[in-house]
LUMLUMDREN-2810 file (N, C-alpha, C; in Angstrom, 1 decimal):
<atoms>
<atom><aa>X</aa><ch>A</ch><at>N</at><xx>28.7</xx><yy>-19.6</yy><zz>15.1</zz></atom>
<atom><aa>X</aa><ch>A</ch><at>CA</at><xx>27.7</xx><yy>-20.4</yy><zz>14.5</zz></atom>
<atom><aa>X</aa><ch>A</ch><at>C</at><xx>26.5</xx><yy>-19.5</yy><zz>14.1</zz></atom>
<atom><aa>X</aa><ch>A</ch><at>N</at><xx>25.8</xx><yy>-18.6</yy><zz>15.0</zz></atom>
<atom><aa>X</aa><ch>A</ch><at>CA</at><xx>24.6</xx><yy>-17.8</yy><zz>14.7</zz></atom>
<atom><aa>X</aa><ch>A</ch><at>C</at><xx>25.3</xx><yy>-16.5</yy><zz>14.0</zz></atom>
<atom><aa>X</aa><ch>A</ch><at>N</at><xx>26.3</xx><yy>-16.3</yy><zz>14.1</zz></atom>
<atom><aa>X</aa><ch>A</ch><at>CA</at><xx>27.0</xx><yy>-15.2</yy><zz>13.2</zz></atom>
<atom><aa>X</aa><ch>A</ch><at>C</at><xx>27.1</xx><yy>-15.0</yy><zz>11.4</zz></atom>
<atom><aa>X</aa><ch>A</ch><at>N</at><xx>26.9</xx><yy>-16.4</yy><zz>11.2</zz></atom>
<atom><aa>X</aa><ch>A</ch><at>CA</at><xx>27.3</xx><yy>-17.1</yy><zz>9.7</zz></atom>
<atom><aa>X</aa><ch>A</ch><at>C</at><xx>25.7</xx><yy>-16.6</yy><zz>9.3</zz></atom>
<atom><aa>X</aa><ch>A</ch><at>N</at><xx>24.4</xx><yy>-16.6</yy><zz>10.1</zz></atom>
<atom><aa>X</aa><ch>A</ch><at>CA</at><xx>23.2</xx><yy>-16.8</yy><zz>9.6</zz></atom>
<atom><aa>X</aa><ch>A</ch><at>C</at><xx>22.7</xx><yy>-14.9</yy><zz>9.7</zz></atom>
<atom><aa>X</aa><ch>A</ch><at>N</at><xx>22.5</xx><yy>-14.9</yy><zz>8.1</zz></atom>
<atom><aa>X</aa><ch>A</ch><at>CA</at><xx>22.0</xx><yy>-13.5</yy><zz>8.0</zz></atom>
<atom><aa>X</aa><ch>A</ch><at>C</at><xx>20.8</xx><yy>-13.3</yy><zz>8.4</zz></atom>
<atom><aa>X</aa><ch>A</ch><at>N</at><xx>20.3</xx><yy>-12.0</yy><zz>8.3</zz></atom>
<atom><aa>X</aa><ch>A</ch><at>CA</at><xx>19.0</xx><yy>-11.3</yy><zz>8.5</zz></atom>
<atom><aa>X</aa><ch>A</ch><at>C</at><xx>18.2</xx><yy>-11.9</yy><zz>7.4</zz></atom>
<atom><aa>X</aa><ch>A</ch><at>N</at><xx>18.3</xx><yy>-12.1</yy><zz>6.2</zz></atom>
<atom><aa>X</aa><ch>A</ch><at>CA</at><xx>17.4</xx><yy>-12.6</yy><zz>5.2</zz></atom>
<atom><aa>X</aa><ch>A</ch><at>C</at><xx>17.0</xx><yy>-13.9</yy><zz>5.2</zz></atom>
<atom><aa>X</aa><ch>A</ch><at>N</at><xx>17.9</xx><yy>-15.3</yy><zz>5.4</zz></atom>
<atom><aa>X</aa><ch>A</ch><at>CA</at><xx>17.5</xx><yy>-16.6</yy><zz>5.8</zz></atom>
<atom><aa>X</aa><ch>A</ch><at>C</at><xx>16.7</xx><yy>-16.5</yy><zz>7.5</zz></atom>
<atom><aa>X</aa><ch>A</ch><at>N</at><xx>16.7</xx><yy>-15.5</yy><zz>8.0</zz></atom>
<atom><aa>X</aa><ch>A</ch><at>CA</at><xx>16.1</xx><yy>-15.4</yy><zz>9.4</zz></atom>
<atom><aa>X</aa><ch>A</ch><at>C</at><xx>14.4</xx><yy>-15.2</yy><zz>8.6</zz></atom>
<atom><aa>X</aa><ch>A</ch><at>N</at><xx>14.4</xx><yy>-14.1</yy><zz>7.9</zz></atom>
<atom><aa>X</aa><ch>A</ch><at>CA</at><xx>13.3</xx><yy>-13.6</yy><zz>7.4</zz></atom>
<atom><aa>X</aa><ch>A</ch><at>C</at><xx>12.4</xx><yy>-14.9</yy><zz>6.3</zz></atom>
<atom><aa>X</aa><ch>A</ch><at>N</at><xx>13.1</xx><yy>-15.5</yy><zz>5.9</zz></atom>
<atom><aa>X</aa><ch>A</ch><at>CA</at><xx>12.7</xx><yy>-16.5</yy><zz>4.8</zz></atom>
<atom><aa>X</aa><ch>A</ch><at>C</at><xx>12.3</xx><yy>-17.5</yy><zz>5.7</zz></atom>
<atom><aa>X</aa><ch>A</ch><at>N</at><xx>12.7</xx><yy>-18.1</yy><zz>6.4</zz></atom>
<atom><aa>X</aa><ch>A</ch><at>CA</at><xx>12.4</xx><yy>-19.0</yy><zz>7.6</zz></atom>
<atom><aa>X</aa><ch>A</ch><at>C</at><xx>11.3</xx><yy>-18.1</yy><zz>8.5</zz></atom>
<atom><aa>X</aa><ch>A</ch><at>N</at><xx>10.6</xx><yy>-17.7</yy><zz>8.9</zz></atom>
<atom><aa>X</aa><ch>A</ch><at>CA</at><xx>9.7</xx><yy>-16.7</yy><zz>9.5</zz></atom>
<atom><aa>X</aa><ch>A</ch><at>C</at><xx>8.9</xx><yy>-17.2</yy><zz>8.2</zz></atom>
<atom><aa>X</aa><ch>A</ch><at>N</at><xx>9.2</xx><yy>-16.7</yy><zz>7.2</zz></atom>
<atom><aa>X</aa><ch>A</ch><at>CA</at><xx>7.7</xx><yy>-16.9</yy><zz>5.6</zz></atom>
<atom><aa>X</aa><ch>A</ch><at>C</at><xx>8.0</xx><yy>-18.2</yy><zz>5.6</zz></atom>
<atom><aa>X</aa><ch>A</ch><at>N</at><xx>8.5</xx><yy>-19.3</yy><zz>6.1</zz></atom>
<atom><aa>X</aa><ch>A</ch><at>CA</at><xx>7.7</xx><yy>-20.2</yy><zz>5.9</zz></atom>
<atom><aa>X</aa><ch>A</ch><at>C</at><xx>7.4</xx><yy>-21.4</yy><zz>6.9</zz></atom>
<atom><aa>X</aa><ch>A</ch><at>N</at><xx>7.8</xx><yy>-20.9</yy><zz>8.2</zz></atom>
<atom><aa>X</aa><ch>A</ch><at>CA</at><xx>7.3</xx><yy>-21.4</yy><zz>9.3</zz></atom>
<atom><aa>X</aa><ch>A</ch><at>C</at><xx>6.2</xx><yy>-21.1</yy><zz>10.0</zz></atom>
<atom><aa>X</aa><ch>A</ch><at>N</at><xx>5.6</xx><yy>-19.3</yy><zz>9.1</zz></atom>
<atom><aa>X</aa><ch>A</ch><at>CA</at><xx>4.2</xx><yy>-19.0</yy><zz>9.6</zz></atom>
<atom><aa>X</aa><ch>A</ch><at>C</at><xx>3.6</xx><yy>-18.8</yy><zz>8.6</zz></atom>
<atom><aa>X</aa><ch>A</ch><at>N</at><xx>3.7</xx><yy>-18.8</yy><zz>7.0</zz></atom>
<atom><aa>X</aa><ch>A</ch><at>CA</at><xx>3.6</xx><yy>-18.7</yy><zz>6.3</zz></atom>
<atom><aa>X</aa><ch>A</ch><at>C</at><xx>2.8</xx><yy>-17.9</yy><zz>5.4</zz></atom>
<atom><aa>X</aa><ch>A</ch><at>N</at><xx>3.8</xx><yy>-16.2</yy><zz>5.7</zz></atom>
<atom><aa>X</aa><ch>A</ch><at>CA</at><xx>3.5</xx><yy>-15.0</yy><zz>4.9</zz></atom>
<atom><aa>X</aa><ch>A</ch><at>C</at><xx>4.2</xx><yy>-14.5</yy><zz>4.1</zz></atom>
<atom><aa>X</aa><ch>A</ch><at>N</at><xx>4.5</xx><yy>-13.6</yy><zz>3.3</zz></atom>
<atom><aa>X</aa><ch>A</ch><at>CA</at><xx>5.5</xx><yy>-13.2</yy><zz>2.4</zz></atom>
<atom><aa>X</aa><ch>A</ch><at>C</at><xx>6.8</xx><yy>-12.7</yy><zz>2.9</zz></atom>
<atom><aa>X</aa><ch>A</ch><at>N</at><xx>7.5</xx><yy>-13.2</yy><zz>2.6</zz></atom>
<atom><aa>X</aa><ch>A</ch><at>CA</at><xx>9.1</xx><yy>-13.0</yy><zz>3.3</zz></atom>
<atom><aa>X</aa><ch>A</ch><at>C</at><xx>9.5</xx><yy>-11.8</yy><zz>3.6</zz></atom>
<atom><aa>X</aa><ch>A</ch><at>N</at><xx>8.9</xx><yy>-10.8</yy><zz>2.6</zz></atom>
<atom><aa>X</aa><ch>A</ch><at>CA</at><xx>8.7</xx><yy>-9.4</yy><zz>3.2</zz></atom>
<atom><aa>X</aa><ch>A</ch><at>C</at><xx>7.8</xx><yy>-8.7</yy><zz>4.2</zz></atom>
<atom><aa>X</aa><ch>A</ch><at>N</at><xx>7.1</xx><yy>-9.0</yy><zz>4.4</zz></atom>
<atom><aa>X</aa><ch>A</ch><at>CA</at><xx>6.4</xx><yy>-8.5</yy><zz>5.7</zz></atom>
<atom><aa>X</aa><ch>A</ch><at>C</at><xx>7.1</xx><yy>-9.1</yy><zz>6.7</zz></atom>
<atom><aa>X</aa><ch>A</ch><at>N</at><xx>8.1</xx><yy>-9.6</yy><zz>7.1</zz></atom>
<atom><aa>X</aa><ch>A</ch><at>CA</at><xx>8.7</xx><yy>-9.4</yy><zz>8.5</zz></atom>
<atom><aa>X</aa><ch>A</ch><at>C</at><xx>10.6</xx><yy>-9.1</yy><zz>8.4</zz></atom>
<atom><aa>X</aa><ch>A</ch><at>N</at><xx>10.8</xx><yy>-7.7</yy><zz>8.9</zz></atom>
<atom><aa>X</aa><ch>A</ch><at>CA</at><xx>11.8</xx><yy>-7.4</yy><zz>9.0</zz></atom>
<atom><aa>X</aa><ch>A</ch><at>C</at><xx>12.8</xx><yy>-7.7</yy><zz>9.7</zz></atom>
<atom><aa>X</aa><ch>A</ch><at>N</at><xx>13.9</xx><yy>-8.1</yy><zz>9.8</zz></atom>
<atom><aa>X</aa><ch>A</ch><at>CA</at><xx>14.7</xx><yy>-8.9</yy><zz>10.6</zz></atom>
<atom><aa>X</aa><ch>A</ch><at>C</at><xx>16.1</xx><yy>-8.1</yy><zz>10.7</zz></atom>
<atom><aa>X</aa><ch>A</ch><at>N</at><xx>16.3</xx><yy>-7.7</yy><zz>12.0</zz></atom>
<atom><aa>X</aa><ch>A</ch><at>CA</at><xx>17.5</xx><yy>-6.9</yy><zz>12.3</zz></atom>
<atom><aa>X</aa><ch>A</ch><at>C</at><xx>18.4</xx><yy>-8.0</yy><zz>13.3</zz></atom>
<atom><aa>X</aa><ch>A</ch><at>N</at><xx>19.7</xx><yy>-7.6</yy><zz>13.4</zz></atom>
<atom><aa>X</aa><ch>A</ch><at>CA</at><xx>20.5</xx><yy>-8.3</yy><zz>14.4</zz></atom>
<atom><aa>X</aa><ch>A</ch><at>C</at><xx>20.3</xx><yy>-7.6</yy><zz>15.9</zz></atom>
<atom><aa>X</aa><ch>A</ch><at>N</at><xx>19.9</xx><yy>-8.1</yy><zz>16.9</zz></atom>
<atom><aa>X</aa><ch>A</ch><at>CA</at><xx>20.7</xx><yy>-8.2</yy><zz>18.0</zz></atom>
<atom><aa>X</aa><ch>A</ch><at>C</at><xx>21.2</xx><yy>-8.3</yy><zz>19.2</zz></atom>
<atom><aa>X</aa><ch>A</ch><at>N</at><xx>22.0</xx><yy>-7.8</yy><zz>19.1</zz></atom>
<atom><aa>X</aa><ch>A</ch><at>CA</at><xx>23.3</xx><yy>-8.3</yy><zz>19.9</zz></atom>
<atom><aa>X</aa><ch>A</ch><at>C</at><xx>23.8</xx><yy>-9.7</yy><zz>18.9</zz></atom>
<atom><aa>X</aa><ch>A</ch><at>N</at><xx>25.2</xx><yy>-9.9</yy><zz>19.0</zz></atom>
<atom><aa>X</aa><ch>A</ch><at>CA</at><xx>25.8</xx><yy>-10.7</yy><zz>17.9</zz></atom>
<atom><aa>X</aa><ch>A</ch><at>C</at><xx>25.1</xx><yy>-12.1</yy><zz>17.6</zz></atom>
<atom><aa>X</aa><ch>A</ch><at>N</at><xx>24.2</xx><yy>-12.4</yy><zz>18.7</zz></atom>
<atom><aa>X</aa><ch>A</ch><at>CA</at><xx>23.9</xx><yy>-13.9</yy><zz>18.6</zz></atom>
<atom><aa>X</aa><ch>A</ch><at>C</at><xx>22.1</xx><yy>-13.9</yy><zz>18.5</zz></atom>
<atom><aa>X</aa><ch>A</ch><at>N</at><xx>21.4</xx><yy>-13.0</yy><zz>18.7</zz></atom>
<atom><aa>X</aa><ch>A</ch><at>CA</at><xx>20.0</xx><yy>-12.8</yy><zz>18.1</zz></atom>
<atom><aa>X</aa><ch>A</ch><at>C</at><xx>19.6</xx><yy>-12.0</yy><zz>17.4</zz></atom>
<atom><aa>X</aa><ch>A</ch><at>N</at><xx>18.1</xx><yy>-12.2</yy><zz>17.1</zz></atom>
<atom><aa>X</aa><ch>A</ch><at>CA</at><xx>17.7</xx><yy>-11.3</yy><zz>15.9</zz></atom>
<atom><aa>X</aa><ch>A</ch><at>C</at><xx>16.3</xx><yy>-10.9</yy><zz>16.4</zz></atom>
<atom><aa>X</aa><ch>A</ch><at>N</at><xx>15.9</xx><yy>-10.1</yy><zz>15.9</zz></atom>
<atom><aa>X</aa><ch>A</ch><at>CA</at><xx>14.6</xx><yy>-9.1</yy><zz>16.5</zz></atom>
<atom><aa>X</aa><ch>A</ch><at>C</at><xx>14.6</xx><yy>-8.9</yy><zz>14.7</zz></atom>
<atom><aa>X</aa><ch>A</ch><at>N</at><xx>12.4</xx><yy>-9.3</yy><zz>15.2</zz></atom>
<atom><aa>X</aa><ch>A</ch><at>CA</at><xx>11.9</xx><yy>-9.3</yy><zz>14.0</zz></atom>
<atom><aa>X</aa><ch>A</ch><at>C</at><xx>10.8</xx><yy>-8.5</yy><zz>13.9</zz></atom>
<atom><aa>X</aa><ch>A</ch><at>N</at><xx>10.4</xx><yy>-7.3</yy><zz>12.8</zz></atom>
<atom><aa>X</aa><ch>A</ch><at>CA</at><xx>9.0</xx><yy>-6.7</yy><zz>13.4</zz></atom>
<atom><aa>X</aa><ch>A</ch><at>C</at><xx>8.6</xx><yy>-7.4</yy><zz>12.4</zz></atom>
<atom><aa>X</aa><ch>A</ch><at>N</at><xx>6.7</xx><yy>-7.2</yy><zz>12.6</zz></atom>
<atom><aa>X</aa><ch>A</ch><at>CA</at><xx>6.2</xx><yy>-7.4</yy><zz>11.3</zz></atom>
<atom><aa>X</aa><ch>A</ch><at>C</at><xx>5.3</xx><yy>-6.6</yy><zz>11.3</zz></atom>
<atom><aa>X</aa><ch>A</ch><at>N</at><xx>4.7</xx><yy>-6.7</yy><zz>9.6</zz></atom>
<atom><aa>X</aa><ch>A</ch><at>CA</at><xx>4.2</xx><yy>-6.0</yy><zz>9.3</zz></atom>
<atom><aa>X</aa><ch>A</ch><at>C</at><xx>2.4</xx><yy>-5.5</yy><zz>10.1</zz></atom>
<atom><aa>X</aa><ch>A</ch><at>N</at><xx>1.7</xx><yy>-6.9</yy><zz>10.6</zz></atom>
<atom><aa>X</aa><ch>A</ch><at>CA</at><xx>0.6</xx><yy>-7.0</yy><zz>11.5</zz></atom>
<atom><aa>X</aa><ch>A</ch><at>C</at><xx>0.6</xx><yy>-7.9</yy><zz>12.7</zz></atom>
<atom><aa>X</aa><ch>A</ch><at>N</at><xx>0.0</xx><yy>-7.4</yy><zz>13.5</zz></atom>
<atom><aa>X</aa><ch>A</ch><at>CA</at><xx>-0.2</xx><yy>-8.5</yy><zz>15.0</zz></atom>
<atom><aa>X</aa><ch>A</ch><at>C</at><xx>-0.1</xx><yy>-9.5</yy><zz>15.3</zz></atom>
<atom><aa>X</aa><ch>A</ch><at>N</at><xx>-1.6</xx><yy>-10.0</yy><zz>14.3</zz></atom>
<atom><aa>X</aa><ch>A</ch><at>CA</at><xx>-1.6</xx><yy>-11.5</yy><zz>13.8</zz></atom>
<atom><aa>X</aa><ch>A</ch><at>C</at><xx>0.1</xx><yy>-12.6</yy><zz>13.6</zz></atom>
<atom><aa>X</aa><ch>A</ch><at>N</at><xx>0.7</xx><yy>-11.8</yy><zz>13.1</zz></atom>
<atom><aa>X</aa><ch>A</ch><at>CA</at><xx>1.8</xx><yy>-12.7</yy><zz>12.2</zz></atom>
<atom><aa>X</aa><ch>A</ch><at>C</at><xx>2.7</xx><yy>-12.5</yy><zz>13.3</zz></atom>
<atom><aa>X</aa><ch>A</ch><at>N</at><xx>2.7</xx><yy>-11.3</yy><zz>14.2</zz></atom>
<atom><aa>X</aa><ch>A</ch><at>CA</at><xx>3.8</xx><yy>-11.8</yy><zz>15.5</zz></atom>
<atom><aa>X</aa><ch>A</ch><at>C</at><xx>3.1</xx><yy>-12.6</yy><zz>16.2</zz></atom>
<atom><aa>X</aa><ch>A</ch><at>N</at><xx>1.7</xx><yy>-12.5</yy><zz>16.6</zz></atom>
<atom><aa>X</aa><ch>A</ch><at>CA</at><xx>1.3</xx><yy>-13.5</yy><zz>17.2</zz></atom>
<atom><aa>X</aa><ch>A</ch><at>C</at><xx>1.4</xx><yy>-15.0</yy><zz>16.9</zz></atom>
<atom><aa>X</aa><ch>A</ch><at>N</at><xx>1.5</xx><yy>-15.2</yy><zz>15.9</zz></atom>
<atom><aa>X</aa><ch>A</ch><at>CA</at><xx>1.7</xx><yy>-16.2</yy><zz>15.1</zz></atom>
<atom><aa>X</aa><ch>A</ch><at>C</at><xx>3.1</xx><yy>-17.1</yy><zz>15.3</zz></atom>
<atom><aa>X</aa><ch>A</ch><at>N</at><xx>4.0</xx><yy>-16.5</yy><zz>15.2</zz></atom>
<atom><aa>X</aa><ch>A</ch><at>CA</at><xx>5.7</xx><yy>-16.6</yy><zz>15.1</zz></atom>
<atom><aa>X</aa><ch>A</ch><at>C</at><xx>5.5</xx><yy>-16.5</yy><zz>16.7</zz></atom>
<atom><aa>X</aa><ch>A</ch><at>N</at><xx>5.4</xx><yy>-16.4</yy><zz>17.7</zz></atom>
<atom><aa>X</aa><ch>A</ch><at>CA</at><xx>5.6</xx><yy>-16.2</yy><zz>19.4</zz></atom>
<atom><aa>X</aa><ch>A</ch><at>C</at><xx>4.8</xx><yy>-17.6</yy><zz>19.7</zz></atom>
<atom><aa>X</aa><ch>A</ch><at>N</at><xx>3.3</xx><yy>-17.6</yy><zz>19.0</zz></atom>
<atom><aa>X</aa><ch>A</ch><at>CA</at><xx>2.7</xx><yy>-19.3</yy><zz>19.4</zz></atom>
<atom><aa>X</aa><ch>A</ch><at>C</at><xx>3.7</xx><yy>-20.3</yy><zz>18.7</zz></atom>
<atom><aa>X</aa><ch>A</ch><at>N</at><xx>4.3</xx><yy>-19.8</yy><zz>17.6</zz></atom>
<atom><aa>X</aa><ch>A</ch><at>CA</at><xx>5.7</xx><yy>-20.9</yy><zz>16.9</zz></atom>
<atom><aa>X</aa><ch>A</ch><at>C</at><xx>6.6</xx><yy>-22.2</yy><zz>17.7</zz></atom>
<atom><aa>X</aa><ch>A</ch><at>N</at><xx>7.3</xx><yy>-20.8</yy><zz>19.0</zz></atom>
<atom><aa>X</aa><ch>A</ch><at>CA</at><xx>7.7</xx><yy>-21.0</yy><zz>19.3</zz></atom>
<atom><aa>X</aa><ch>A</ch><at>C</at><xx>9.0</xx><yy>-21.6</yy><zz>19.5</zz></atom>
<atom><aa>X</aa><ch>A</ch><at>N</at><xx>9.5</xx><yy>-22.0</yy><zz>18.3</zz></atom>
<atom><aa>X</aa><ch>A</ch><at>CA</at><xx>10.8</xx><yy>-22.3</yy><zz>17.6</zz></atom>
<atom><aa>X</aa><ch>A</ch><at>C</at><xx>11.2</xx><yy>-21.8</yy><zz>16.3</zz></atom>
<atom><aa>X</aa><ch>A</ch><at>N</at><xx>12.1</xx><yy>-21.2</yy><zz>15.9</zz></atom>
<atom><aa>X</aa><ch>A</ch><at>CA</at><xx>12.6</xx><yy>-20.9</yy><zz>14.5</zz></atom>
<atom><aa>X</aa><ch>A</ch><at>C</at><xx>13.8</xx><yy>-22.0</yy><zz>14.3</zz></atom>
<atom><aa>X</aa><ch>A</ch><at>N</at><xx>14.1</xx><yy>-22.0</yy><zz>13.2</zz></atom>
<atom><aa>X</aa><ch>A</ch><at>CA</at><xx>14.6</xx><yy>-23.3</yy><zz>12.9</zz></atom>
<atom><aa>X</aa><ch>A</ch><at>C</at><xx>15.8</xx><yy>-22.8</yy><zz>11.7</zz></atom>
<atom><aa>X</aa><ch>A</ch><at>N</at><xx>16.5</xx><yy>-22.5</yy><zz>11.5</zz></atom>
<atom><aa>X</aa><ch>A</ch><at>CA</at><xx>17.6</xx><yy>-21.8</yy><zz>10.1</zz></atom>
<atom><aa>X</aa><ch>A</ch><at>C</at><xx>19.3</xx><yy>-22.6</yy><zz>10.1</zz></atom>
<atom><aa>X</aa><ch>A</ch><at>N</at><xx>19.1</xx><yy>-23.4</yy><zz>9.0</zz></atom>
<atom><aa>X</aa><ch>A</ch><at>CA</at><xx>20.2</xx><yy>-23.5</yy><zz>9.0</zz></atom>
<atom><aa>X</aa><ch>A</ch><at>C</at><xx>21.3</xx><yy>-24.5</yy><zz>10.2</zz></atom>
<atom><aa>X</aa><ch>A</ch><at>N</at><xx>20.3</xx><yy>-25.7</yy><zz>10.8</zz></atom>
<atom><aa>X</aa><ch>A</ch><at>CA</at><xx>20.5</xx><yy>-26.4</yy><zz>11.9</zz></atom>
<atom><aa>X</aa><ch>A</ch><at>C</at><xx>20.3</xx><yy>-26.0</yy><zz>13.2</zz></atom>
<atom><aa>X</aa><ch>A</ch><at>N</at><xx>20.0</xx><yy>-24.3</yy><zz>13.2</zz></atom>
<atom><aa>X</aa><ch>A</ch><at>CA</at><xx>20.4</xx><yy>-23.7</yy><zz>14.5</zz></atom>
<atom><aa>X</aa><ch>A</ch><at>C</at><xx>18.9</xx><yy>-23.5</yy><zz>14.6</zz></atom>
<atom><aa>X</aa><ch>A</ch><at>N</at><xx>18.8</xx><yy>-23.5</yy><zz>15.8</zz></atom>
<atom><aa>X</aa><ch>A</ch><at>CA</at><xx>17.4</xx><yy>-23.0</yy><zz>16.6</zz></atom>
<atom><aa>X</aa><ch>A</ch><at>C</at><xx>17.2</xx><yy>-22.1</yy><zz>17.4</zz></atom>
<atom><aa>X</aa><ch>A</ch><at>N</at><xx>16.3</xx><yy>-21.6</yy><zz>17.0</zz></atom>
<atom><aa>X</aa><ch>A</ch><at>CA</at><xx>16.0</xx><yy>-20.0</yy><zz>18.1</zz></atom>
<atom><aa>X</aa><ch>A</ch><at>C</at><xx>14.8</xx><yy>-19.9</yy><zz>18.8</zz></atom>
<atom><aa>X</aa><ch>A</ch><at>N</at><xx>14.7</xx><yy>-19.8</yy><zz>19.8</zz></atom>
<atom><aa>X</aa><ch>A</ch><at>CA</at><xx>14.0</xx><yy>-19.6</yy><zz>20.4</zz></atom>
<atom><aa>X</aa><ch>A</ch><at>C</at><xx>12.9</xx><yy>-18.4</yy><zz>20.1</zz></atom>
<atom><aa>X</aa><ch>A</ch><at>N</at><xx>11.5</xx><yy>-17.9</yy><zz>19.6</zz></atom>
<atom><aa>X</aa><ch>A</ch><at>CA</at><xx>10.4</xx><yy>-17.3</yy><zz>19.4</zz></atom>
<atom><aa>X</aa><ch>A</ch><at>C</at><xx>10.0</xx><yy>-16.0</yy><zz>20.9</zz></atom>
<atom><aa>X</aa><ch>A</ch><at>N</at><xx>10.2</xx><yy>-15.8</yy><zz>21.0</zz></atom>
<atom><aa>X</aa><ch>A</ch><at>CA</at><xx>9.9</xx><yy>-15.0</yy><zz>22.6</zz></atom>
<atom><aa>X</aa><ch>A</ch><at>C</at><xx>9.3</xx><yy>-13.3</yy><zz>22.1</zz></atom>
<atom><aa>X</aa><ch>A</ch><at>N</at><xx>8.5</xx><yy>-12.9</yy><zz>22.7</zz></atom>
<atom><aa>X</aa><ch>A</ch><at>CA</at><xx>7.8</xx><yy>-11.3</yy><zz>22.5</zz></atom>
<atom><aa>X</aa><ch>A</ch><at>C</at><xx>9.3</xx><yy>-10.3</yy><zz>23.3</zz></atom>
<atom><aa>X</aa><ch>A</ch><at>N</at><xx>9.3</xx><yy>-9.3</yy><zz>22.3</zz></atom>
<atom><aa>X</aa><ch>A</ch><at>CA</at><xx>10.6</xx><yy>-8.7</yy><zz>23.2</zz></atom>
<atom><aa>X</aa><ch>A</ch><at>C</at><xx>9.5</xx><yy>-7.7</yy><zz>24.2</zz></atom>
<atom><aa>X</aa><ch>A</ch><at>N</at><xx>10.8</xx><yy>-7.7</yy><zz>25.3</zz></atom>
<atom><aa>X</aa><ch>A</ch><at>CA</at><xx>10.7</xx><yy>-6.8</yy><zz>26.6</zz></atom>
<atom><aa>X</aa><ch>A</ch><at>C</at><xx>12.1</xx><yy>-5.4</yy><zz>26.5</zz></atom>
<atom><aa>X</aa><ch>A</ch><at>N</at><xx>11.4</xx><yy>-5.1</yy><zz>27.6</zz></atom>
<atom><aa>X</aa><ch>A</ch><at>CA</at><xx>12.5</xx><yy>-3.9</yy><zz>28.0</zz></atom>
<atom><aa>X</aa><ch>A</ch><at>C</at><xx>13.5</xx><yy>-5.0</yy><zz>28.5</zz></atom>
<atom><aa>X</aa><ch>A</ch><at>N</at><xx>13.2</xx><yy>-5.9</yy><zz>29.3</zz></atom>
<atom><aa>X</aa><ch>A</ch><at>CA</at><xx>14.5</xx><yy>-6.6</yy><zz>30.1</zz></atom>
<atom><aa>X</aa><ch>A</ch><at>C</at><xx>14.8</xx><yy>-7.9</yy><zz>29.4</zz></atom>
</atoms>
């Protein structure tokens, strides 16, 4: 299910659930079933973490600041 959803509908969903340019936040895979997103300022991770849900394509992801663990 989360395999079918690319890095770019992750990134387009980010612009418009916090509503910046789809380019300022970069969206990598991983591990097969998440995605790690930087962006381009604080603010806008801060932003997307108070979110706290991402929403793409029926599937829902959970928002969380990454850790070492």
């Amino acid at each position: 299910k989360y395999l079918n959803i690319s890095m770019g509908e992750v990134a387009l969903a980010f612009s418009s659930r916090i509503h910046i340019p789809s380019y300022e936040a970069r969206v990598t895979r991983h591990r097969p079933e998440h995605f790690m997103a930087l962006f381009d300022y604080p603010p806008q991770r801060d932003m997307a973490v108070q979110a706290g849900i991402l929403r793409v394509r029926g599937s829902h992801f959970d928002i969380l600041p990454w850790t070492e663990t």
